[in-house]
C-alpha positions in Angstrom: 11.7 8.1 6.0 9.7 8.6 9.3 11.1 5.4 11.9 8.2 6.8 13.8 5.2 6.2 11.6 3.0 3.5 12.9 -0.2 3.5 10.4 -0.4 4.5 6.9 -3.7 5.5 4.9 -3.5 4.9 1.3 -6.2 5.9 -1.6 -7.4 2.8 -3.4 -9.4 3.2 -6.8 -12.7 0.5 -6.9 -14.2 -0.1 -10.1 -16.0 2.8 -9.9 -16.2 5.9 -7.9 -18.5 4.7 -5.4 -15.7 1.4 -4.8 -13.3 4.2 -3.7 -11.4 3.3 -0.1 -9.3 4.7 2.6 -7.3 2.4 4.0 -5.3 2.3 6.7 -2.6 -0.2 7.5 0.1 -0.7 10.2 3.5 0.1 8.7 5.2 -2.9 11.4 3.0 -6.0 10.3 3.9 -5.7 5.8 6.0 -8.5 5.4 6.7 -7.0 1.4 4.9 -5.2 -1.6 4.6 -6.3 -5.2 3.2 -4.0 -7.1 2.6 -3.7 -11.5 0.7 -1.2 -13.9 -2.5 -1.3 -14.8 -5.6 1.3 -15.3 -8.9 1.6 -13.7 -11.6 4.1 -13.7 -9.3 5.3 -17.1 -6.4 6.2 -15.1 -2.5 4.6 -14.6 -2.6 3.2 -11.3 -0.6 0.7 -9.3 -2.6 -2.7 -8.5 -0.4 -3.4 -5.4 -0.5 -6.7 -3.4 0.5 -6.3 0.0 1.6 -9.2 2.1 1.2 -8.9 5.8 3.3 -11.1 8.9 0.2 -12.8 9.8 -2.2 -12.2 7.4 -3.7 -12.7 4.2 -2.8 -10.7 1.2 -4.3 -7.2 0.5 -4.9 -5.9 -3.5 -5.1 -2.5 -3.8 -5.1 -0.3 -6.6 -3.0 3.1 -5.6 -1.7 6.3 -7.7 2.8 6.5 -7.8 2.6 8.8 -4.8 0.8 6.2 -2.6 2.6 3.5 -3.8 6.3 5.3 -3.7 4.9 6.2 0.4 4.5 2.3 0.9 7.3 1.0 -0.7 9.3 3.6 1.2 7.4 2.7 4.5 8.1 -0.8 4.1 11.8 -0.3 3.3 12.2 1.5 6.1 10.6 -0.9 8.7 12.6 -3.6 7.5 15.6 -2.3 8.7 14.4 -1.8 12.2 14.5 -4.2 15.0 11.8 -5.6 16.9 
């Protein structure tokens, strides 16, 4: 993966259209992802929770691609040291 990506924007699916985000995260403070199927707006997604350092938990609903990138992001950061 990229060691230096700092941010990551992900595609998260509302209830409807007009619910639609960007969002954008910071690769360094996701503690870990749990992510399991289900479908909104009629299509397979992911409705990922993400767990931050310092935070409080984050639900979004991503396609694979999105999900794959953060999972990947995540792995990658967690072998890194501070």
């Amino acid at each position: 993966m990229l060691p230096n990506l700092r941010v990551l924007t992900l595609s998260h699916y509302g209830e409807t259209p007009a619910d639609d985000l960007q969002v954008t995260l910071s690769a360094l403070c996701i503690k870990a992802v749990v992510a399991k199927d289900t479908e909104v707006q009629g299509r397979p997604v992911k409705q990922v929770t993400v767990l931050f350092m310092d935070s409080e938990p984050l639900e979004l609903n991503l396609n694979e691609i999105d999900t794959l990138q953060l999972q990947s992001v995540v792995g990658s950061y967690g072998f890194l040291d501070e």
